[in-house]
C-alpha positions in Angstrom: 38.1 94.4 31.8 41.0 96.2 30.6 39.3 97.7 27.3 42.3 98.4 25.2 44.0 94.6 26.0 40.9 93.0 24.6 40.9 95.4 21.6 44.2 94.4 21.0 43.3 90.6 21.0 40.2 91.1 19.2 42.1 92.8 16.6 45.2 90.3 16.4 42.2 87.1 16.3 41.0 89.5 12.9 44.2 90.0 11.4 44.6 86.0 11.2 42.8 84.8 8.5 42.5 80.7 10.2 41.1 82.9 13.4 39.3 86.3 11.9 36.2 83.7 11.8 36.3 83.6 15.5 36.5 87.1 16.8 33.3 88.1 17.0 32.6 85.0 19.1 35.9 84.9 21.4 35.0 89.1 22.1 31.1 87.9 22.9 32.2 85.6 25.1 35.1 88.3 26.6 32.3 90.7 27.3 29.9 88.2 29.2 32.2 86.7 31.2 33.9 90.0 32.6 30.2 91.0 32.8 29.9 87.8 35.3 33.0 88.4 37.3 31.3 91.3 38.7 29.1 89.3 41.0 31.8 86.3 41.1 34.9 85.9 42.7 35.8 82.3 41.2 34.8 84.4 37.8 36.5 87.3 38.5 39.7 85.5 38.9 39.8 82.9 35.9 38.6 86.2 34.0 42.1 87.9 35.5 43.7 84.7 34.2 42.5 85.6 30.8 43.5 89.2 30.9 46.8 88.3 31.7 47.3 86.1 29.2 46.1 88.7 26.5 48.3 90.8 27.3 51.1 88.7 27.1 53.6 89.7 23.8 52.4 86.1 22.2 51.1 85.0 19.3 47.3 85.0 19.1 47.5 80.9 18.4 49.7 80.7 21.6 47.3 83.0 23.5 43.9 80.7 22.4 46.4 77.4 23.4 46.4 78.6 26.6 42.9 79.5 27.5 41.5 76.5 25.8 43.8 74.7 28.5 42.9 76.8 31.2 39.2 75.6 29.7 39.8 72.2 29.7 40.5 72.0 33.4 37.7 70.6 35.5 36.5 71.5 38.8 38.1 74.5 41.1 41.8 75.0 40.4 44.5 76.7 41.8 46.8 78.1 39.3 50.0 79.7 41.5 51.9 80.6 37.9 50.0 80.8 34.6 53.4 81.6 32.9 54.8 78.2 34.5 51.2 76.9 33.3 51.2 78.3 30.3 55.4 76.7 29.1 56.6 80.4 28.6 59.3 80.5 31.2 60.1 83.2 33.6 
């Protein structure tokens, strides 16, 4: 896990006030699931999805849209451009 882009999100989720609530939570559930992609490839790449979309200069709202809809996807999925996936253009 790239250490400082979670910071960063952590930090933006507790400078919201609707999303500050959250935080501990969403950076719970950061840490086990980068934990898991250690022993996981299917893990280790939706957890390279997430990182990605961290780090992306969005909104923290627009960053928890998108992983809620990666999320909501059933089954294994291929995902050949999460910024198609994601509406942010090229």
């Amino acid at each position: 896990m790239t250490v400082d882009v979670v910071a960063q999100f952590i930090k933006d989720l507790r400078s919201c006030e609707d999303l500050a609530p959250f935080a501990d939570g969403i950076e719970c559930e950061l840490r086990a699931a980068d934990l898991a992609a250690d022993g996981n490839a299917h893990v280790a790449a939706f957890f390279a999805g997430i990182e990605w979309i961290i780090a992306q200069p969005r909104t923290a709202r627009e960053k928890l849209d998108v992983i809620a809809k990666m999320l909501s996807l059933k089954g294994q999925v291929h995902i050949p451009s999460l910024r198609a996936f994601a509406g942010w253009g090229s």
